[in-house]
C-alpha positions in Angstrom: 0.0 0.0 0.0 1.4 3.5 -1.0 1.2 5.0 2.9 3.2 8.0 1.2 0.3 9.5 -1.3 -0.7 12.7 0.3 2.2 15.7 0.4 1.2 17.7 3.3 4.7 19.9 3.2 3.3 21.0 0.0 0.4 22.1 1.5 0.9 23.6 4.6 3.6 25.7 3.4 1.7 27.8 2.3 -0.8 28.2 5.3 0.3 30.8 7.5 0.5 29.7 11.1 1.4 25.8 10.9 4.2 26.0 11.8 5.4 23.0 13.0 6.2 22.1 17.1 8.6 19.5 17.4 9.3 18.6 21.5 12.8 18.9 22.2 15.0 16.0 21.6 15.7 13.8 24.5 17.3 10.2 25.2 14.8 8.0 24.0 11.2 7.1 24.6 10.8 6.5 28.3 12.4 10.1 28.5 10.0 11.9 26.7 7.2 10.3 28.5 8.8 10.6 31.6 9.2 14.3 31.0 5.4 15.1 29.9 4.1 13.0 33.0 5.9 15.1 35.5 5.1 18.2 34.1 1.4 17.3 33.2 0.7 15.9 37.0 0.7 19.8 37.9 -2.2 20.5 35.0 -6.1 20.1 35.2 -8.3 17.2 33.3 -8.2 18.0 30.1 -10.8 17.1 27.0 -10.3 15.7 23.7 -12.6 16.2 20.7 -13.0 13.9 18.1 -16.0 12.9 15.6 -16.3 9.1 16.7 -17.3 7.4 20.1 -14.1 5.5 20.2 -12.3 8.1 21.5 -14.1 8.1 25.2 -12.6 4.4 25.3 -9.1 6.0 23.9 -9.5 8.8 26.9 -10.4 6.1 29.8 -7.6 3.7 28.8 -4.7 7.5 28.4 -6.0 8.0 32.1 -5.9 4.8 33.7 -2.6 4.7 31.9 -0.8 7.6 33.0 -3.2 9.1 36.1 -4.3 11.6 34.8 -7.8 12.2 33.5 -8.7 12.9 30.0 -12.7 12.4 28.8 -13.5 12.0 25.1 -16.5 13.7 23.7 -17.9 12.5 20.8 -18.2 16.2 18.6 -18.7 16.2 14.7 -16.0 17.9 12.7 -18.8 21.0 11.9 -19.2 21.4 15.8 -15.6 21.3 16.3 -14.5 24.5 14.4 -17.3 26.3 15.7 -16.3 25.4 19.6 -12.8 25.6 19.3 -13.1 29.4 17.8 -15.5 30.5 20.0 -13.6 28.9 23.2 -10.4 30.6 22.0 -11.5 33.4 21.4 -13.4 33.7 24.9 -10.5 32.7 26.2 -12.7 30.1 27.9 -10.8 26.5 25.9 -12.6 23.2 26.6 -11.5 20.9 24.1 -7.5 20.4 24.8 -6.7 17.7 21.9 -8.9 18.2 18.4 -9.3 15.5 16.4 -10.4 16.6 13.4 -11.1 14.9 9.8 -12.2 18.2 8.2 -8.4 18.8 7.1 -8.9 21.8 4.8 -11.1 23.5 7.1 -8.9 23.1 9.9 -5.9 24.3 8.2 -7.6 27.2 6.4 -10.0 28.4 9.9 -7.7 27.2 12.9 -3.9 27.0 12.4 -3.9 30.8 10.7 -5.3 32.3 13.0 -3.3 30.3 15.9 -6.4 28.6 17.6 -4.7 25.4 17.5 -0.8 24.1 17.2 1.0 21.6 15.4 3.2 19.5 18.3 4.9 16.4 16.8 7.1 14.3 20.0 10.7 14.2 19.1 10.6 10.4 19.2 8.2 10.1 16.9 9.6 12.1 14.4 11.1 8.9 12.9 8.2 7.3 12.6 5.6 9.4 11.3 6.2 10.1 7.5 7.2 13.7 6.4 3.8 14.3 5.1 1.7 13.5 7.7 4.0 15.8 10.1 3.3 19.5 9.3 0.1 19.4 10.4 -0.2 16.1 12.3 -2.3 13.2 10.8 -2.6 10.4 13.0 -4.4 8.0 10.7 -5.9 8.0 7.2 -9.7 7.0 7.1 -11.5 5.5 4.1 -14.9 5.5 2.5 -15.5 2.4 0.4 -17.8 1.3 -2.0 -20.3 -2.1 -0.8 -22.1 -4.4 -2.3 -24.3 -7.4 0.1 -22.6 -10.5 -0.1 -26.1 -12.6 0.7 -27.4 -11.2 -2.4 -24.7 -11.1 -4.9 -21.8 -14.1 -5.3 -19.3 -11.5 -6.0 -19.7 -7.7 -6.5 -22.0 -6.8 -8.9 -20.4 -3.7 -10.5 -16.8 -3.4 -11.3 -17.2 0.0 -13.1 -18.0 3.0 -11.4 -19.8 4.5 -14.8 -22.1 1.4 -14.3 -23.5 3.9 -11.4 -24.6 6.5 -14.3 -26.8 3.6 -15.9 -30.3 3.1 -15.7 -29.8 -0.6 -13.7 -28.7 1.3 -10.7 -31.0 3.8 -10.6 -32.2 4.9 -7.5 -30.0 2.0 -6.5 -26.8 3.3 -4.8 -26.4 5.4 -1.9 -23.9 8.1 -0.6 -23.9 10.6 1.6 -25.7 13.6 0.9 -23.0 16.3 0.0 -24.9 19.1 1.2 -24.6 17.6 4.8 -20.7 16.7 5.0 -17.9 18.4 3.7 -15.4 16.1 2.9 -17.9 15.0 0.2 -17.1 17.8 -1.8 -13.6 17.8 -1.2 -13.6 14.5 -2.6 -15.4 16.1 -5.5 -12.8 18.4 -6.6 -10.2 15.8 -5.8 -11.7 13.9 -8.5 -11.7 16.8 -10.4 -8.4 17.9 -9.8 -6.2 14.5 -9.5 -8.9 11.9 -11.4 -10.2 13.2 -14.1 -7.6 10.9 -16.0 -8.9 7.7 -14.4 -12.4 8.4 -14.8 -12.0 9.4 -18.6 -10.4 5.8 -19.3 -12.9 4.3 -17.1 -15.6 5.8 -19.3 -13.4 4.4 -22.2 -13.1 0.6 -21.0 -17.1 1.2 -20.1 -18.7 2.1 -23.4 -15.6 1.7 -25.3 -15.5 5.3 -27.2 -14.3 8.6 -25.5 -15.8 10.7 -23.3 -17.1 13.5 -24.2 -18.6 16.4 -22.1 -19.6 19.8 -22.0 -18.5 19.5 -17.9 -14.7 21.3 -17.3 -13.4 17.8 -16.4 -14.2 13.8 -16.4 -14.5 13.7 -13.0 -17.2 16.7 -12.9 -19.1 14.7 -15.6 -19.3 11.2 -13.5 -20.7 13.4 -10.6 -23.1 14.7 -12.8 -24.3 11.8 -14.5 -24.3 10.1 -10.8 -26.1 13.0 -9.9 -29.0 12.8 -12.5 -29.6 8.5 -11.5 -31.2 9.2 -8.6 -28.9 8.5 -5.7 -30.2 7.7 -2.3 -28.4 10.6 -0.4 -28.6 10.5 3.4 -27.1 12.1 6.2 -25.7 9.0 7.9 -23.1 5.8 7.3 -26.0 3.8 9.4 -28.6 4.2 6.9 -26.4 3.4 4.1 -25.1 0.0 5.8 -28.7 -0.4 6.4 -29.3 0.1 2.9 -26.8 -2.4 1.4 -25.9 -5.0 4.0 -29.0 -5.7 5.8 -30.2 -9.2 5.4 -32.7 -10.4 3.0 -32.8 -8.2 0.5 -33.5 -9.6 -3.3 -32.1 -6.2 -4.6 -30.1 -4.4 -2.2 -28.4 -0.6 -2.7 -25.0 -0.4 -3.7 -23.6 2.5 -1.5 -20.1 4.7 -0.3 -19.7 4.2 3.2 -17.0 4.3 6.1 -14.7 1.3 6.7 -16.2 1.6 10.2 -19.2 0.4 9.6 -18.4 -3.0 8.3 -18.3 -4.0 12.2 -22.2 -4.0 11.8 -21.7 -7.6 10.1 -20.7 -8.9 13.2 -22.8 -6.7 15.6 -26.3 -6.4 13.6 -26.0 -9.3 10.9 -25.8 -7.4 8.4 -23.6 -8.7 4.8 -21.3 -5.6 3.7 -18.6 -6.0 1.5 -16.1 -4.2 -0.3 -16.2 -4.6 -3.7 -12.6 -5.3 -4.8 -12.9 -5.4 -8.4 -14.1 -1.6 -8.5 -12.3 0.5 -11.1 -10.4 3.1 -11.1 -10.5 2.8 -7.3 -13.0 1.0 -4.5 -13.2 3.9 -2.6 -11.1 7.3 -1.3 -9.7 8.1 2.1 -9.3 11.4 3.9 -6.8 11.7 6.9 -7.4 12.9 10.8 -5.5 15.7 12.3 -4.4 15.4 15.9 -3.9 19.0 17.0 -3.8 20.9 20.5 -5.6 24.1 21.3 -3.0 27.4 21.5 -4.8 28.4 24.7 -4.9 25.4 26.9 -4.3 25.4 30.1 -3.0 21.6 30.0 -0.3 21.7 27.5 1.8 19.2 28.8 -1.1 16.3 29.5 -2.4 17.2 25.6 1.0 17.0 24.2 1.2 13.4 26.4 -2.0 12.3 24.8 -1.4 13.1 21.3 2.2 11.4 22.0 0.0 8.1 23.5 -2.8 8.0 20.1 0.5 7.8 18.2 1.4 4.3 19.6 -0.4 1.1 19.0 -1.8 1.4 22.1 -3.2 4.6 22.3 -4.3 4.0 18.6 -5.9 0.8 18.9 -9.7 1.2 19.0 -9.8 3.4 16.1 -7.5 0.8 14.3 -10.8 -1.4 14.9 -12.7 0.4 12.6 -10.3 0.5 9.9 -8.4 3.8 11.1 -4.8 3.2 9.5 -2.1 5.4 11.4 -0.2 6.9 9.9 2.8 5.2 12.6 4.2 3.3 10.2 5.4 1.0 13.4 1.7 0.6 13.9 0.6 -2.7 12.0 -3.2 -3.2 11.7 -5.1 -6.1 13.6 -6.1 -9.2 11.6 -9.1 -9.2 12.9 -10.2 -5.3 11.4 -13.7 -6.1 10.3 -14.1 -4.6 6.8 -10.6 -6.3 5.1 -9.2 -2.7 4.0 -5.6 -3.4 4.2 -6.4 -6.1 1.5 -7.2 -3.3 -0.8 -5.9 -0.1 0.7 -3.5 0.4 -2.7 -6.9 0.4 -4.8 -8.5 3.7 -2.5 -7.7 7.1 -4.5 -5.1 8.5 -2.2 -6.1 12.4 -1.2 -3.7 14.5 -2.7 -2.9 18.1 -0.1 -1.5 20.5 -2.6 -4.8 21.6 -3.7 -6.2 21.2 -0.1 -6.8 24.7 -0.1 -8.5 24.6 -3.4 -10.9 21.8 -1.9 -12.0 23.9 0.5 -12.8 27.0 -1.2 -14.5 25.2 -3.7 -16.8 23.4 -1.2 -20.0 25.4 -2.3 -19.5 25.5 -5.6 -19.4 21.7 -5.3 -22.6 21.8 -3.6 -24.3 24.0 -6.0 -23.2 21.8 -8.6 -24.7 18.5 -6.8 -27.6 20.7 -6.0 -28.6 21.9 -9.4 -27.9 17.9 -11.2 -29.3 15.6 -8.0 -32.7 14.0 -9.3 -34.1 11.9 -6.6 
């Protein structure tokens, strides 16, 4: 699996403010750890953010760990921007650690203006490759295209044009674009960095050229996806719903997080990844680990974003298909949807036009608003 496909230097060069914090250099792990602990036991409790439930597990196991307390709150990345500006800027911080999937917000919103700060341990430094250090990304996360294996012997579509065609109509679901941003940035990634694939994809599809009155082949897919009559929701649970529940003669085909494929063991459902998609069986985005300018616990956040870098600290996420980006860190065997098997077929997010992505977030939606016919 290329782990080294995004070039964050690229990116947040030009981003005033991330600059990166690197602890200073001392002898070895133990040290470093040794070092935060004593100077955190002086601190107060401090909070971490972060858009999944995992992370209250991730907080209780930090405290009994080191003995000091940490709680996890479950925030969305929306909510997240708005409460970390508003609690800087009231000089009032609650959320300590902020981990955040809404990259190009965060990097164009909260490192300029110094709401948050970049803090990479020395002794990780090593580990963690060069792009995933300035800012800090402590796991990639992927959205993958499903099919339900109760229904189908193998995946039923191996094209993503075959999603423009009048057989899946009304027959695959997504998340509504409107409702989550890096949707869009996904959009203009396509856009951007795909429009190659996607042309030849239309090619070995229909076996002629494409052509299109859109600015790109990628804006054309979404547009013609756009027109079949997607099931667009506001949630991964109705789209695992959707495709994997059991019993269906003619189940959706749908984009959903790796996380969810845990519901085949916990609701019954049949999810699974269809390996045989071209160009690519799904995307991935990455997670930014990041510590708020004004808190009052610096050295407890810098010891927790330290501990979600190990195995350890890490390990729940990894559960749901989290990959961090610790390239120590191996991934269990037992991660429920399989993505390591196909992690080299996900299109790869590309940061140098991060920025781009997120200006271009309502045009995106405009453009999904104006084709979508439900």
């Amino acid at each position: 699996m290329n782990r080294n496909a995004m070039s964050f230097v690229a990116w947040a060069t030009v981003v005033a403010g991330s600059v990166i914090v690197v602890a200073p250099a001392v002898a070895g792990d133990a040290a470093v750890i040794d070092a935060l602990v004593s100077a955190a036991k002086s601190e107060k409790p401090i909070t971490v953010y972060d858009s999944t439930g995992k992370i209250v597990e991730m907080a209780e196991n930090f405290s009994a760990k080191y003995g000091l307390k940490a709680t996890g709150m479950k925030v969305s990345a929306n909510s997240q921007l708005e409460m970390i500006i508003r609690e800087s800027q009231s000089n009032n911080v609650q959320g300590d650690v902020v981990l955040i999937t809404d990259a190009p917000a965060a990097l164009a919103q909260l490192l300029p203006e110094k709401f948050v700060e970049n803090y990479l341990p020395a002794d990780m430094a090593a580990k963690i490759p060069e792009q995933f250090q300035n800012p800090l990304a402590i796991s990639t996360n992927a959205n993958v295209w499903a099919y339900n294996t109760e229904a189908y012997d193998k995946c039923p579509v191996t094209n993503i044009w075959e999603l423009t065609e009048p057989k899946w109509r009304g027959k695959v679901a997504i998340i509504d674009p409107l409702t989550k941003g890096n949707y869009t940035d996904w959009f203009n990634q396509l856009e951007a960095h795909g429009s190659d694939a996607v042309a030849a994809a239309y090619k070995a599809q229909f076996g002629k050229d494409l052509e299109t009155d859109e600015k790109s082949a990628g804006a054309a897919w979404i547009k013609a996806l756009a027109q079949n009559a997607p099931l667009a929701t506001d949630s991964d649970d109705r789209i695992s719903e959707a495709v994997g529940a059991p019993g269906q003669k003619e189940p959706f085909f749908g984009l959903l997080s790796s996380a969810k494929f845990r519901d085949n063991k916990d609701k019954g459902y049949k999810l699974g990844i269809c390996a045989t998609l071209e160009p690519w069986v799904g995307w991935n985005y990455i997670k930014l680990g990041l510590i708020a300018s004004k808190s009052q616990s610096p050295n407890t956040a810098k010891l927790f974003v330290h501990y979600i870098l190990t195995e350890e600290g890490i390990a729940p996420q990894m559960k749901d298909g989290k990959l961090p980006t610790n390239v120590d860190v191996k991934m269990p065997d037992d991660e429920p949807s399989g993505l390591m098997k196909v992690a080299d077929k996900l299109q790869a997010y590309d940061s140098s036009t991060g920025l781009d992505d997120f200006d271009r977030r309502e045009e995106w939606q405009d453009f999904w608003r104006v084709n979508y016919t439900k």
